[in-house]
TORNUMAR-400513 format. One record per residue (C-alpha): z, x, y; residue in one letter. Coordinates in steps of 0.1 Angstrom, whole numbers, plus 5000, padded with zeros to 4 digits. Layout:
<sites>
ZXYA;...
</sites>
This chain:
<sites>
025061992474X;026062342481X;029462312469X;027762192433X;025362452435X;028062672436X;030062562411X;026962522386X;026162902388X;029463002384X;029662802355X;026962942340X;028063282346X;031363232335X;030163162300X;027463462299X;030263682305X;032463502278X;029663622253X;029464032267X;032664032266X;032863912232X;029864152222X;032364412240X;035064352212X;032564392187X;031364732201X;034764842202X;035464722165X;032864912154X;033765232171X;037065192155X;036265122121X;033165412125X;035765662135X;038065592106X;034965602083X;033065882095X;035266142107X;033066412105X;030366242130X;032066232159X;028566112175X;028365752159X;030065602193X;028965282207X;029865352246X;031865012246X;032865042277X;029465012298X;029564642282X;032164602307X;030164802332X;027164552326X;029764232330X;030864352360X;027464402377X;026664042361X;029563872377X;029364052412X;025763922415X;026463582403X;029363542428X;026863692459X;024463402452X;026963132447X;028963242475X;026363352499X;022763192492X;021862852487X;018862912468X;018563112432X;016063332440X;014863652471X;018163802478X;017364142466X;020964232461X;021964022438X;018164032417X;018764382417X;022064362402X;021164142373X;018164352366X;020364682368X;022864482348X;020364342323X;018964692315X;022364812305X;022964552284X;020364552268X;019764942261X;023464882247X;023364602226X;020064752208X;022365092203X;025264892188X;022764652169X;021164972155X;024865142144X;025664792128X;022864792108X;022665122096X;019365182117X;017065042094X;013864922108X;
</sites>
């Protein structure tokens, strides 16, 4: 049973990161394509690569409690890494949701 709890959060995992990293392309896109259009605001940057920073955290975490716990929940560690990991996501993907639409409310 541990061995398919294992592979079950791993799974899981696996894919989450499949979408940052997708939502890391897109930041990057759009820091291209902002930097060709808007030379003269060098500030419009979307920090792209802290989406990687937040995938990292993610996959660390999700490998401590597949690897080490048999139970999804109170190992402090890893909780702590997908809330530090979640925060930066999310304070990032609301920054690049806000460049891509023009920050209208």
């Amino acid at each position: 049973m541990s061995i398919l709890f294992s592979i079950l959060t791993l799974y899981t995992w696996v894919l989450g990161a499949g979408i940052i990293f997708f939502l890391f392309h897109i930041a990057r896109f759009y820091e291209k394509k902002f930097g060709e259009l808007y030379q003269k605001e060098p500030s419009r940057q979307t920090h792209y690569p802290f989406f990687l920073v937040a995938l990292a955290i993610f996959l660390i975490s999700a490998a401590r409690y597949a690897f080490f716990l048999r139970d999804f929940a109170g190992d402090f560690g890893g909780d702590l890494g997908f809330f530090i990991g979640g925060v930066i996501l999310a304070w990032f993907a609301y920054h690049l949701q806000r460049m891509m639409t023009g920050g209208r409310e």
